[in-house]
C-alpha positions as semicolon CSV with decimal commas, in nm:
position;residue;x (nm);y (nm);z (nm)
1;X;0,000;0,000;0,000
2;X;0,119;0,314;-0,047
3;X;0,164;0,561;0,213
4;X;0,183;0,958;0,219
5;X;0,415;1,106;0,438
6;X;0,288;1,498;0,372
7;X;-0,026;1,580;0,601
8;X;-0,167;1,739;0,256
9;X;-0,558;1,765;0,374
10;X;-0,645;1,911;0,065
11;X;-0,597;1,716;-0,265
12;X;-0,509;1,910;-0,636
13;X;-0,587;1,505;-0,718
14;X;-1,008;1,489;-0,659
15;X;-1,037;1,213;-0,841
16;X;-0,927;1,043;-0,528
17;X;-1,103;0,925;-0,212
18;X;-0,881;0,864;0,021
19;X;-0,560;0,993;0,201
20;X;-0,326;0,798;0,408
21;X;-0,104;0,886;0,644
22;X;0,134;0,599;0,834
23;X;0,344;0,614;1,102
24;X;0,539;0,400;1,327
25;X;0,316;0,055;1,377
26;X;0,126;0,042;1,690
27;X;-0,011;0,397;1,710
28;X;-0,349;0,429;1,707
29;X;-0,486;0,508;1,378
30;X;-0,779;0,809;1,318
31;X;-1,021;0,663;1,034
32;X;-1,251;0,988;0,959
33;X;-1,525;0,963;0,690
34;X;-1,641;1,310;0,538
35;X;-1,973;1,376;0,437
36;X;-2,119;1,446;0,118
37;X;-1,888;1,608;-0,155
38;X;-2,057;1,873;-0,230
39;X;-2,207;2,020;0,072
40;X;-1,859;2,192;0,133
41;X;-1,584;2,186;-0,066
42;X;-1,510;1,846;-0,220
43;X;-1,145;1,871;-0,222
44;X;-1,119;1,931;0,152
45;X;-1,083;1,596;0,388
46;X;-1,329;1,608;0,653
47;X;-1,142;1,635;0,978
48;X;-0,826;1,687;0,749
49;X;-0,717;2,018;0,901
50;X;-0,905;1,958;1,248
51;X;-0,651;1,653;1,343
52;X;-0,313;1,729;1,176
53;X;-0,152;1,773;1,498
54;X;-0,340;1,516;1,684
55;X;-0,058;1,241;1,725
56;X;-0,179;0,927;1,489
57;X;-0,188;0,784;1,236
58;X;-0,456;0,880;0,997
59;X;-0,712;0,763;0,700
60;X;-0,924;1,015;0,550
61;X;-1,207;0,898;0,337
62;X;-1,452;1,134;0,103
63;X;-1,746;1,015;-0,055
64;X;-1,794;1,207;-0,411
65;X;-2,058;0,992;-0,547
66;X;-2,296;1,132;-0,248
67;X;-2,440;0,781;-0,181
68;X;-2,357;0,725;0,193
69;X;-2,073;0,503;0,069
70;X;-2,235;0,226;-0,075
71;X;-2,070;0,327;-0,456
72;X;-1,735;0,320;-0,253
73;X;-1,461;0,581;-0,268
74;X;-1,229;0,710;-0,577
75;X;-0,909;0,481;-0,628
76;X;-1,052;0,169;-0,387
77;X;-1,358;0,070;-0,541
78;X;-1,769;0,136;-0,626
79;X;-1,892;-0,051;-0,316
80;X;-1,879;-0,073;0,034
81;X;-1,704;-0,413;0,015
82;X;-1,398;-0,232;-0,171
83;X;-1,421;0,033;0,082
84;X;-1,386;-0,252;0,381
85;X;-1,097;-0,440;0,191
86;X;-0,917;-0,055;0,210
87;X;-0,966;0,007;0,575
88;X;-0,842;-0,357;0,645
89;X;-0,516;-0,361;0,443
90;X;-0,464;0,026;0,592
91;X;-0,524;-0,130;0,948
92;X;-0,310;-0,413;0,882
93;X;-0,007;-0,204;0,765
94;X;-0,050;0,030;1,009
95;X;-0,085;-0,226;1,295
96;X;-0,237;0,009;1,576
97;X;-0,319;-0,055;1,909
98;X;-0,603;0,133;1,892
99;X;-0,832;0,219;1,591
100;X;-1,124;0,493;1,621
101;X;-1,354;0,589;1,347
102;X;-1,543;0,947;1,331
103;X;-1,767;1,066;1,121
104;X;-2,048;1,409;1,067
105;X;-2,376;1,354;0,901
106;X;-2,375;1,081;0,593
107;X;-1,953;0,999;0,751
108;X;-2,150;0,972;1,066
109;X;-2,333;0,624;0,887
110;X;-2,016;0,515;0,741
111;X;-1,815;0,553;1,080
112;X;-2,053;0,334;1,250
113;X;-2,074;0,082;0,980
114;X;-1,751;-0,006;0,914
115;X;-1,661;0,045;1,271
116;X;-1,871;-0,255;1,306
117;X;-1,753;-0,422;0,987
118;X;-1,395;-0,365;1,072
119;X;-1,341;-0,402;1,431
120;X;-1,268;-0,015;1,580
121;X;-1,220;0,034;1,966
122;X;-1,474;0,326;1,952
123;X;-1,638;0,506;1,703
124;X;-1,756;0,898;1,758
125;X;-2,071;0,963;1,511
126;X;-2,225;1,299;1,494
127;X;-2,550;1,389;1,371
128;X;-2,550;1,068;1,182
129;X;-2,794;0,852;0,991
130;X;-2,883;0,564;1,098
131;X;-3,126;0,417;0,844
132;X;-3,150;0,485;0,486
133;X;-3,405;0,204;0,384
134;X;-3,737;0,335;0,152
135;X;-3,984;0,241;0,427
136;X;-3,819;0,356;0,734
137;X;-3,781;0,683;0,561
138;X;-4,142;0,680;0,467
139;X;-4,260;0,592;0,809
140;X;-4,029;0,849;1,027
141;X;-4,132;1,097;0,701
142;X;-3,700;1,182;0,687
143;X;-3,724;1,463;0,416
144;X;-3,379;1,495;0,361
145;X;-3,155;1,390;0,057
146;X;-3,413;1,238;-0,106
147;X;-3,310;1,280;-0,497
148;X;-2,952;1,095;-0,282
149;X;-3,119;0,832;-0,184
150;X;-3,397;0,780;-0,464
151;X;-3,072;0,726;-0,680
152;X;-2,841;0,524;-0,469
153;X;-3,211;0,253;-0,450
154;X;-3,260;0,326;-0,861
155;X;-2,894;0,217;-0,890
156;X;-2,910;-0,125;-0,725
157;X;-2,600;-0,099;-0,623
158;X;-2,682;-0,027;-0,255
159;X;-2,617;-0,302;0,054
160;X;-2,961;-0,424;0,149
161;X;-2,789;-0,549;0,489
162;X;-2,641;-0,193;0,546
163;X;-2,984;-0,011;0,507
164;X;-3,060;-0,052;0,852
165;X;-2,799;0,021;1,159
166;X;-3,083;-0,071;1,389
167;X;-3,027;-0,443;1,220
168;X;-2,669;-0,395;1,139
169;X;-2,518;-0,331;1,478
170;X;-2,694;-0,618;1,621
171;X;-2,533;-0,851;1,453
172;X;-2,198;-1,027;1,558
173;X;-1,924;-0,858;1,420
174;X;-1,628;-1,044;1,234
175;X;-1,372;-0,885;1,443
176;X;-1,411;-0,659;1,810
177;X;-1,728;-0,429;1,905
178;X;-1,653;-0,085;1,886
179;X;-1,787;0,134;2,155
180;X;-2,029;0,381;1,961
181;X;-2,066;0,730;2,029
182;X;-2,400;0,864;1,867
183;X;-2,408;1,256;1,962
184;X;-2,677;1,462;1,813
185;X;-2,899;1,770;1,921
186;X;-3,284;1,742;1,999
187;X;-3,384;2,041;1,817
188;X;-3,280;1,867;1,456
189;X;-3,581;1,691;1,482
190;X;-3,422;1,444;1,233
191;X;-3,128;1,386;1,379
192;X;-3,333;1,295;1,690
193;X;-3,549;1,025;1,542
194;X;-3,239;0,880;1,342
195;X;-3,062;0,841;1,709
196;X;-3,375;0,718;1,886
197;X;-3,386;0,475;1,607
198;X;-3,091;0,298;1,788
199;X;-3,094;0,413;2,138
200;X;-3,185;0,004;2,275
201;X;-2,863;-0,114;2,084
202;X;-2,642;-0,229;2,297
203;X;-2,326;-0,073;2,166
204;X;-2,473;0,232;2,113
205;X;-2,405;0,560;2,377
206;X;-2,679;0,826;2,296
207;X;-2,499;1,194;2,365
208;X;-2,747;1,478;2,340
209;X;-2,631;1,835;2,354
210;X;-2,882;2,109;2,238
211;X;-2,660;2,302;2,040
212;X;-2,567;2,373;1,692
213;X;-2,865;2,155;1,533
214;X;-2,754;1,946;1,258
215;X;-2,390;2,104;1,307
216;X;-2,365;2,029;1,619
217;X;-2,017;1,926;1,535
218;X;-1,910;2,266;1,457
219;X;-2,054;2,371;1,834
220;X;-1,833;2,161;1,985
221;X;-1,511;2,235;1,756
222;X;-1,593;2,604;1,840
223;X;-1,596;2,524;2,169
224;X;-1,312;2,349;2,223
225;X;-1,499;2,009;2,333
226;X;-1,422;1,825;1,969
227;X;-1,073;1,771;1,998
228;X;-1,062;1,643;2,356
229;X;-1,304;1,390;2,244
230;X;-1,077;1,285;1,961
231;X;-0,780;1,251;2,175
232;X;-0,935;1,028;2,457
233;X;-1,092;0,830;2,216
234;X;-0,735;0,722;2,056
235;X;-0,594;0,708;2,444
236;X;-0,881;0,508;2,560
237;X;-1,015;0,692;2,800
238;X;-1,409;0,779;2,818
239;X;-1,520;1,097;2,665
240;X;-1,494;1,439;2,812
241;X;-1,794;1,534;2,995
242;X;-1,996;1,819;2,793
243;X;-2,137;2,058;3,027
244;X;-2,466;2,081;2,844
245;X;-2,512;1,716;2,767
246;X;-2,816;1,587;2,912
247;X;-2,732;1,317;3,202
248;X;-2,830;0,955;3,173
249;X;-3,091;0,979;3,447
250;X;-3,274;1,185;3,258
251;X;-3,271;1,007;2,936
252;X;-3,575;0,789;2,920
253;X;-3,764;1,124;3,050
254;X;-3,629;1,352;2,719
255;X;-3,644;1,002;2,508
256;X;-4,055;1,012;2,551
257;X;-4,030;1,390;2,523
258;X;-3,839;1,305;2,159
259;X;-4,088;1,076;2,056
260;X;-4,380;1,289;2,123
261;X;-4,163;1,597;1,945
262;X;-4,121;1,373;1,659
263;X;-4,481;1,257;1,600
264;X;-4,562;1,653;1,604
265;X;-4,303;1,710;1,350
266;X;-4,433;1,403;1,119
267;X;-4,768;1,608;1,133
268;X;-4,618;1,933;1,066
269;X;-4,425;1,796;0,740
270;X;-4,741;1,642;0,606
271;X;-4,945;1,961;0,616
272;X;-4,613;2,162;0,477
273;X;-4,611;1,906;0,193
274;X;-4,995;1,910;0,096
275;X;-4,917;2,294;0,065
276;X;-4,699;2,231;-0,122
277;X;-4,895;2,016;-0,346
């Protein structure tokens, strides 16, 4: 495999999906998936600039084709399986003690999926999706990328077993279980339903923090909380407390308070979109 030595985070090269960076075997390695090309600027690495002095090694991973992954990544392959065959031959050069997988949004899905496929220690997801099936999007009325994910099912060239993280994570994984971090904020009323939508799996640690909606991310880079994460999660050590995070012991009190948010919100789109009509 080859490596890259320079911690170039933006690529002159965008017909390629990928950036490596290895060091000395046995330190931990930072797999971050960005989110759709596109929505920023599709030469930029996700995370790229965020961790270049966070000590690791590092895989960066871009998804032009804007189909959560599923048509794989430029230079590895057009489906997730070429994408898993990647991470493993980058985790088995690089050897680490310790492999963590992050994601925002659409990278969000793809850090928790491989995370399981793979075999990460822990996995940090935020704002993620965690279903893209036809009905489950139907039944939570999800509104977002639809032309995306109209496409990626017209294609056939989407995982059936990947559709649903519900399902996915539940099954025995091939290598460890990863730890999963699922943060999100309540007042993306999306993001909310996607992260109820896994909240009895057992792997999975529900964060809520009501800030920054569905860039909630960005709330916690600006305030200084997003690195700290990183950097315990590739020490092994829990995550930093978040001052605004909403405690466990109040969680299946705001969980019924999500649920009855999100039927509201169901009722509210279907009078927007008969408006619309």
């Amino acid at each position: 495999m080859t490596t890259h030595d320079a911690p170039a985070v933006a690529a002159d090269d965008t017909d390629l999906g990928f950036h490596i960076e290895l060091g000395q075997p046995g330190d931990p390695l930072l797999v971050a998936f960005g989110g759709m090309a596109g929505a920023g600027d599709p030469t930029l690495f996700e995370f790229g600039r965020l961790t270049r002095d966070v000590p690791s090694q590092r895989c960066l991973l871009r998804d032009h084709q804007r189909a959560w992954y599923h048509h794989g990544v430029r230079g590895a392959g057009d489906d997730l399986a070429s994408v898993e065959r990647l991470l493993r031959r980058v985790v088995d050069e690089a050897q680490p003690e310790r492999i963590v997988m992050v994601g925002v949004s659409t990278g969000g899905y793809a850090a928790m999926l491989f995370g399981h496929r793979v075999g990460a220690d822990v996995v940090h997801a935020f704002s993620p999706q965690t279903f893209l099936d036809p009905v489950l999007r139907r039944r939570h009325r999800e509104p977002r990328w639809s032309v995306e994910t109209a496409a990626l099912m017209a294609s056939g060239r989407h995982d059936p077993r990947a559709l649903d993280l519900a399902t996915t994570l539940r099954t025995p994984p091939a290598d460890r279980v990863p730890t999963i971090h699922l943060w999100y904020c309540p007042s993306e009323q999306p993001d909310a339903v996607h992260a109820t939508h896994v909240f009895d799996v057992p792997t999975v640690t529900l964060h809520c923090v009501p800030h920054g909606d569905h860039l909630l991310v960005k709330w916690l880079r600006d305030e200084g909380h997003l690195i700290p994460i990183l950097t315990s999660a590739l020490a092994g050590d829990a995550p930093p407390v978040i001052p605004d995070e909403i405690t466990p012991r109040l969680r299946a009190k705001t969980d019924q308070l999500y649920l009855l948010r999100r039927r509201w919100w169901m009722v509210k789109h279907r009078r927007r979109a008969r408006q619309a009509r």
